[in-house]
C-alpha positions as CSV (number, residue, x, y, z in Angstrom):
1,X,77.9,144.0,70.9
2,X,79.3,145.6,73.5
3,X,80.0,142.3,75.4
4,X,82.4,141.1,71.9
5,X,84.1,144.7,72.7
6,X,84.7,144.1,76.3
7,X,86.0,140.3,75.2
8,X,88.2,141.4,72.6
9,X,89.7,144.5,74.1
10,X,90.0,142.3,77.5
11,X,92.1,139.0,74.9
12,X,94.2,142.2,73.3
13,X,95.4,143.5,76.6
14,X,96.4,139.8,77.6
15,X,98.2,139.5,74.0
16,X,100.4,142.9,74.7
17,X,101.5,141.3,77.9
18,X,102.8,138.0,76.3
19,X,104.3,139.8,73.6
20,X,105.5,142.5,76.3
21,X,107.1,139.7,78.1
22,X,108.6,137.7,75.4
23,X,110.6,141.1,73.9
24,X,111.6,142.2,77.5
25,X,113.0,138.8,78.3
26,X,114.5,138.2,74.1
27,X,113.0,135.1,73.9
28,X,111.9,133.4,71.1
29,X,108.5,134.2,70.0
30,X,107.3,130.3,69.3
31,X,103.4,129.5,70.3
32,X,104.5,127.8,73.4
33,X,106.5,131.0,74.6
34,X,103.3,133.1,73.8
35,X,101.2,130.4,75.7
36,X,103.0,130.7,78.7
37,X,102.6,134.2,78.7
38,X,99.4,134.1,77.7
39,X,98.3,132.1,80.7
40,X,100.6,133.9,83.1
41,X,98.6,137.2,82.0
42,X,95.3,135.8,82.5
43,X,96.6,134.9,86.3
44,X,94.0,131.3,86.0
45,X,97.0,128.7,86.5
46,X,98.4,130.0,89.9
47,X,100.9,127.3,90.1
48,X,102.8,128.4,86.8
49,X,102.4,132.0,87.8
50,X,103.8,131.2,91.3
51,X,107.1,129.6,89.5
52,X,107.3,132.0,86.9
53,X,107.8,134.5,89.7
54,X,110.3,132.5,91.8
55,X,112.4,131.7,89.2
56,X,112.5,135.5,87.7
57,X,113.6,136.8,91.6
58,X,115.8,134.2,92.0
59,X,117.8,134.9,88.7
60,X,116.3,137.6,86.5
61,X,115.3,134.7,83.4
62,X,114.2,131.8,82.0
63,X,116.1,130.0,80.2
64,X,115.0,127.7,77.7
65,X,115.0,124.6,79.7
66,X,113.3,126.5,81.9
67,X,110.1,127.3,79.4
68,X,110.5,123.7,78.4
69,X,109.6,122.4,81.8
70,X,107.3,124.9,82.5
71,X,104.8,124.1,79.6
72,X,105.8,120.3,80.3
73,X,104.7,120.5,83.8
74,X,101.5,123.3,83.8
75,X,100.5,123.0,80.8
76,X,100.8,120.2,78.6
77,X,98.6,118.1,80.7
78,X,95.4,120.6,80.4
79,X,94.9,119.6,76.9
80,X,93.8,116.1,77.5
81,X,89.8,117.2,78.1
82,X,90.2,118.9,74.6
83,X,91.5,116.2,72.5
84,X,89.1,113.9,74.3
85,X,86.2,116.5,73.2
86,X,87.7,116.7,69.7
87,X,87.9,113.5,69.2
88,X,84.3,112.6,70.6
89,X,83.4,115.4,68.0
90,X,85.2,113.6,65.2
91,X,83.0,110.3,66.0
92,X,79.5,112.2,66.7
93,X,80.2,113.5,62.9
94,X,81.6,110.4,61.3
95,X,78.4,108.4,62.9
96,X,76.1,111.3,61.3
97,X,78.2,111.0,57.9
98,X,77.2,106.9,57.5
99,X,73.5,107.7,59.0
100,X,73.0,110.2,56.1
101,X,74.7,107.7,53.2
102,X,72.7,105.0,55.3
103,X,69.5,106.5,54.8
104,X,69.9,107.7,51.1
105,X,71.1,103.5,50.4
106,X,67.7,102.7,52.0
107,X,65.9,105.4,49.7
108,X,67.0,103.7,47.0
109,X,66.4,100.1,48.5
110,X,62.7,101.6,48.7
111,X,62.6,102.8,45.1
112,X,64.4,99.5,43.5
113,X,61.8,97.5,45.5
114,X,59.2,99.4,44.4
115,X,60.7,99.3,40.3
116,X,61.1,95.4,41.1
117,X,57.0,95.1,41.5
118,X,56.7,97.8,38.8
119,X,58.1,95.9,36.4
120,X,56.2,92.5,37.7
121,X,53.0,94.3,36.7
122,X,54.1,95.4,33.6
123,X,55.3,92.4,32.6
124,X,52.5,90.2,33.4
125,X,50.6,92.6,31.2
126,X,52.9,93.1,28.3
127,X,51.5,92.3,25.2
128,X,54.6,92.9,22.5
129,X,58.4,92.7,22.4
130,X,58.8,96.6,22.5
131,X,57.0,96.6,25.7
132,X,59.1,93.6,27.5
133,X,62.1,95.4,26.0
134,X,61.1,98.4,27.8
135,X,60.8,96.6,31.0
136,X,64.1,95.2,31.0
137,X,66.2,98.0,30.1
138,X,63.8,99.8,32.9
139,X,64.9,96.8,35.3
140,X,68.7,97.3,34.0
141,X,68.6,101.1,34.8
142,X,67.7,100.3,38.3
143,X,69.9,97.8,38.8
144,X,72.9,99.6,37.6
145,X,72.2,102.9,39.9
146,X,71.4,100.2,42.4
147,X,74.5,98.3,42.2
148,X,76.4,102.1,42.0
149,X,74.3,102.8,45.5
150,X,75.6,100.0,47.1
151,X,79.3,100.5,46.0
152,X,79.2,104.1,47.4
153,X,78.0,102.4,50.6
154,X,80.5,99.7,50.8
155,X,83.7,102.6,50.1
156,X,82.1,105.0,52.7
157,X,81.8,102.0,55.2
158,X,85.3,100.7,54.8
159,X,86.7,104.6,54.9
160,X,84.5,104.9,57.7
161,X,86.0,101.9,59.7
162,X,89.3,102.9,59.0
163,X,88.9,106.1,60.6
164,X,86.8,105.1,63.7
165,X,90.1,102.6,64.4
166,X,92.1,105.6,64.0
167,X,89.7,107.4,66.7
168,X,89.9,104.6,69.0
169,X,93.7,104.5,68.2
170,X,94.0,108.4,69.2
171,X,91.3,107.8,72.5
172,X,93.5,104.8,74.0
173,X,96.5,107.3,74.1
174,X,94.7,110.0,75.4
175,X,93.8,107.7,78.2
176,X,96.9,106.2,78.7
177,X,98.1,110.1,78.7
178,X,95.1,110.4,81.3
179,X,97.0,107.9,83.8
180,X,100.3,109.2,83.4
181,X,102.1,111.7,85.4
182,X,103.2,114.4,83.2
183,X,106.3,115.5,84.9
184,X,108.2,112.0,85.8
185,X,106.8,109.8,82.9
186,X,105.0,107.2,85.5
187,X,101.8,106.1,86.2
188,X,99.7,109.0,88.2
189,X,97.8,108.4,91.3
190,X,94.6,107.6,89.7
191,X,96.4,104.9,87.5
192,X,98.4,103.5,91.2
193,X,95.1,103.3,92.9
194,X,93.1,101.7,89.6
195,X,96.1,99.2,89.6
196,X,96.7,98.2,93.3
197,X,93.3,97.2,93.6
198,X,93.6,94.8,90.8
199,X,96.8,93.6,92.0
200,X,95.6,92.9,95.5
201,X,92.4,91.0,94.7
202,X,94.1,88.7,92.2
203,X,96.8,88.1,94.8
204,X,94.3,87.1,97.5
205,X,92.7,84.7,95.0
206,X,95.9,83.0,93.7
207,X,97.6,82.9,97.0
208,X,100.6,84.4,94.9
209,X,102.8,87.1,97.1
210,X,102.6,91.1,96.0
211,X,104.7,93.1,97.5
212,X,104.8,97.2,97.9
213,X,107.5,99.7,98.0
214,X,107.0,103.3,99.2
215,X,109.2,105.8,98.3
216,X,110.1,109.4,99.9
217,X,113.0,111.4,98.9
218,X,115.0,112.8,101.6
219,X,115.1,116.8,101.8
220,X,112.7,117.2,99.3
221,X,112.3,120.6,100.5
222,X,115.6,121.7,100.8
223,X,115.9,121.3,97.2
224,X,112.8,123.3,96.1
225,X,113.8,125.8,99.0
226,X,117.2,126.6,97.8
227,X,117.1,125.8,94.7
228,X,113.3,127.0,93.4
229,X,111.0,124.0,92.1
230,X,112.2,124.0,88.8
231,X,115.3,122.2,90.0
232,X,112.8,120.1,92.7
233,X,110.7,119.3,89.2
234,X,114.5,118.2,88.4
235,X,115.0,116.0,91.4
236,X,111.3,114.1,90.7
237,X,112.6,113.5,86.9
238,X,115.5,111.8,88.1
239,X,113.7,109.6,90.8
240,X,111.3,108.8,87.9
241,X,114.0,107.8,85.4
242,X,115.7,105.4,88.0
243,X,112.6,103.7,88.7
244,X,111.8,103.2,85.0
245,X,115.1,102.1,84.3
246,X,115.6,99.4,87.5
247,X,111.2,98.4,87.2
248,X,111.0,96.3,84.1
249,X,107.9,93.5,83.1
250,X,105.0,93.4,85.1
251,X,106.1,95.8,88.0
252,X,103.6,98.8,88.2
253,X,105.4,102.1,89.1
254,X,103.5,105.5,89.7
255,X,104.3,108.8,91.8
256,X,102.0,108.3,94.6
257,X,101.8,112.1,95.5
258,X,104.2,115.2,96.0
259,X,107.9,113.5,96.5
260,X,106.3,110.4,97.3
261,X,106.3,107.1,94.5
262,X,105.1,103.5,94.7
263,X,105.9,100.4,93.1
264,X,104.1,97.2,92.9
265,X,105.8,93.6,92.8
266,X,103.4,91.0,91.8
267,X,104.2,87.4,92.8
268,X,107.8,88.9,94.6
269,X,108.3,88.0,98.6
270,X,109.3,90.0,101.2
271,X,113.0,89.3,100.6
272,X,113.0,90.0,96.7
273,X,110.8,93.2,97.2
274,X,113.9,94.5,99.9
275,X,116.5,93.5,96.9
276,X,114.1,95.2,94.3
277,X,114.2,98.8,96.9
278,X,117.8,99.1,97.3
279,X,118.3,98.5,94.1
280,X,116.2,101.8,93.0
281,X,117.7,103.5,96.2
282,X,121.2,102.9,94.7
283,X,120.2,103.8,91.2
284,X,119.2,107.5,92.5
285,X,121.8,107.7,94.6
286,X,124.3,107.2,91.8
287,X,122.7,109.8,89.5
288,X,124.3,113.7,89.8
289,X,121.7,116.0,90.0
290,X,123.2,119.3,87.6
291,X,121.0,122.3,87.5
292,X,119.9,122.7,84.2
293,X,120.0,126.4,83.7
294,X,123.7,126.7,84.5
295,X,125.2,123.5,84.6
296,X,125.9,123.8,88.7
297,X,126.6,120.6,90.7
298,X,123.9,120.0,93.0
299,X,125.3,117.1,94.7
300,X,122.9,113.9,95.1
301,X,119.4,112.3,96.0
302,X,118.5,110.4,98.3
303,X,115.1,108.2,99.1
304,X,114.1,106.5,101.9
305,X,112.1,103.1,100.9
306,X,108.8,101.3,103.2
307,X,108.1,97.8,102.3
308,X,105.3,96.0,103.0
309,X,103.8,93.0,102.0
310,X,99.9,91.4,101.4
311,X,98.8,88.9,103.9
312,X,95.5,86.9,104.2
313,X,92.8,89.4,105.4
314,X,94.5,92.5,104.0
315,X,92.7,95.2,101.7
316,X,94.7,97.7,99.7
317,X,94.7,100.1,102.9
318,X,96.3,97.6,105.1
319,X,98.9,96.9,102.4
320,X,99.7,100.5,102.1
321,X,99.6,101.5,105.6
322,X,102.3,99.1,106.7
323,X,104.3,100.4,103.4
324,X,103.5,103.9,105.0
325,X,104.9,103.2,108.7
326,X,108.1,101.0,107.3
327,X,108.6,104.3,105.3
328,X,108.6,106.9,108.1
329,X,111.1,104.2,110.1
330,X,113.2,104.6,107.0
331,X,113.1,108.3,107.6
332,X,113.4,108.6,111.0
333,X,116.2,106.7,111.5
334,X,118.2,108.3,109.5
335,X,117.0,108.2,105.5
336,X,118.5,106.5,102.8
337,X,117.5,103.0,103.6
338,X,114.9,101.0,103.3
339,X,112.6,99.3,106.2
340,X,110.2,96.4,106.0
341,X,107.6,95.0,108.0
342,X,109.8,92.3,109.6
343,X,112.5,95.4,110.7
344,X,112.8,95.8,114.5
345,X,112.2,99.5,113.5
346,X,108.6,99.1,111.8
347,X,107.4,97.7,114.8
348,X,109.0,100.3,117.0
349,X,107.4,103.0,114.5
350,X,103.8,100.9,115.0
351,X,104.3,101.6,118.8
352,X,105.0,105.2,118.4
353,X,101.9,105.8,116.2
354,X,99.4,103.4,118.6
355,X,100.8,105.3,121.3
């Protein structure tokens, strides 16, 4: 008893803080604004705390878009395991519910079977009408609740299919969810590294071309350094939305890590896979980056691109450490380009790092 006490004076004090926070702040008090809050009190997500804080120095608030992002980016994501448990719950009990309507149709299998042979008997030693007559409507009885038996099963099986295809429905978006970088929209690392390996091995079977492009934006510090990482969660959206809208068709894109993003060209050359990077690098370079909160001009972002492409004898590391060294080329010779394997600067960059 005295551990429920402890636990529910321990969730009470962590409720007066959200609520404390949400009145001193006059936000809205809508269950994500207590959530936040909620977690922030409890001090478990470090990360949110850590930008909760930085953004309150820097300017005293948070402004709606900034809650927005916040949840979006520390707290959204954490709910996957708990669908996936719900939903696994939702099968366990919709297996147990046709076991049990299972079992009671083979219960009454069982006792039509055993009225069948019943009645067998009793006919075969039936000496009057009135006693035939008796079997029949005996044999009539049990075929009716029989044929009722079997109806319930058939409804309970169809309702039952219908809502396992609505489970499997809900568990392929939970995984897709599960690939998916929560903050830009694109593939995650896990869902990059599941894909490139794919990618490479069919490539070295067909003898068709895949090329890769690594991506870096320029100053990504800077940004989250003046600015807070709010506006650098800003900066990733808008590298994210110019991939998505220049990648189309087969293309895989994914953040790789950090600042850093990937993209994968099936059956596209060397040449085509350079056009493909400065494309992107010219879509993010076109985009303004505004700060949300107050509207400010931030200027523009810049990436830096590594290109690399598969050659007989390469594994997925090979592939993506020539993408790596094109990149830092890109960077070190002065950003906002893009460098392939065939550049006089990769193999300058190969030197440096063998040296």
């Amino acid at each position: 008893m005295v551990n429920v006490l402890d636990e529910h004076e321990r969730t009470m004090a962590f409720a007066e803080v959200s609520l404390g926070q949400i009145r001193s702040l006059r936000q809205t008090a809508i269950p994500r604004n207590y959530e936040i809050w909620y977690v922030y009190a409890t001090g478990y997500n470090a990360p949110l705390n850590k930008i909760i804080n930085e953004t309150l120095a820097r300017s005293g608030k948070l402004t709606e878009a900034d809650l927005e992002q916040i949840y979006e980016t520390y707290l959204s994501h954490i709910k996957t395991t708990d669908r996936i448990d719900k939903v696994g719950a939702r099968v366990i009990g919709e297996i147990d519910d046709v076991m049990r309507v299972l079992s009671d149709a083979l219960g009454m299998t069982g006792s039509y079977d055993a009225s069948l042979s019943g009645a067998t008997e009793k006919l075969s030693s039936a000496k009057s009408r009135e006693q035939i007559k008796a079997v029949v409507e005996s044999l009539v009885r049990s075929t009716s609740e029989m044929r009722e038996t079997n109806k319930a099963l058939e409804d309970r099986l169809t309702l039952s299919k219908s809502e396992i295809s609505n489970l499997q429905q809900s568990l392929e978006a939970i995984r897709a969810e599960s690939l998916t970088d929560p903050l830009t929209g694109l593939g995650n690392r896990k869902y990059f590294d599941r894909m490139i390996g794919m990618a490479v091995q069919s490539a070295l079977a067909s003898g068709e071309p895949l090329s890769l492009l690594l991506f870096d934006i320029d100053h990504f510090k800077s940004f989250n350094d003046s600015y807070g990482h709010l506006t650098g969660d800003q900066v990733l959206r808008l590298v994210g939305l110019s991939m998505k809208q220049t990648i189309k068709g087969q293309d895989v894109t994914a953040r790789y890590g950090g600042e850093e993003f990937a993209v994968l060209l099936p059956n596209t050359a060397l040449r085509q896979a350079l056009t493909v990077a400065d494309h992107i690098r010219r879509a993010v370079m076109a985009k303004e980056l505004k700060k949300k909160s107050t509207g400010e001009i931030l200027g523009r972002v810049t990436i830096s691109v590594g290109v690399s492409m598969l050659k007989q004898g390469d594994d997925t590391d090979a592939l993506i450490e020539r993408a790596d060294a094109c990149l830092y080329a890109a960077k070190r010779n002065g950003r906002n380009r893009v460098i392939c394997e065939a550049d006089p600067e990769y193999a300058i960059e190969t030197h440096n790092r063998v040296a």
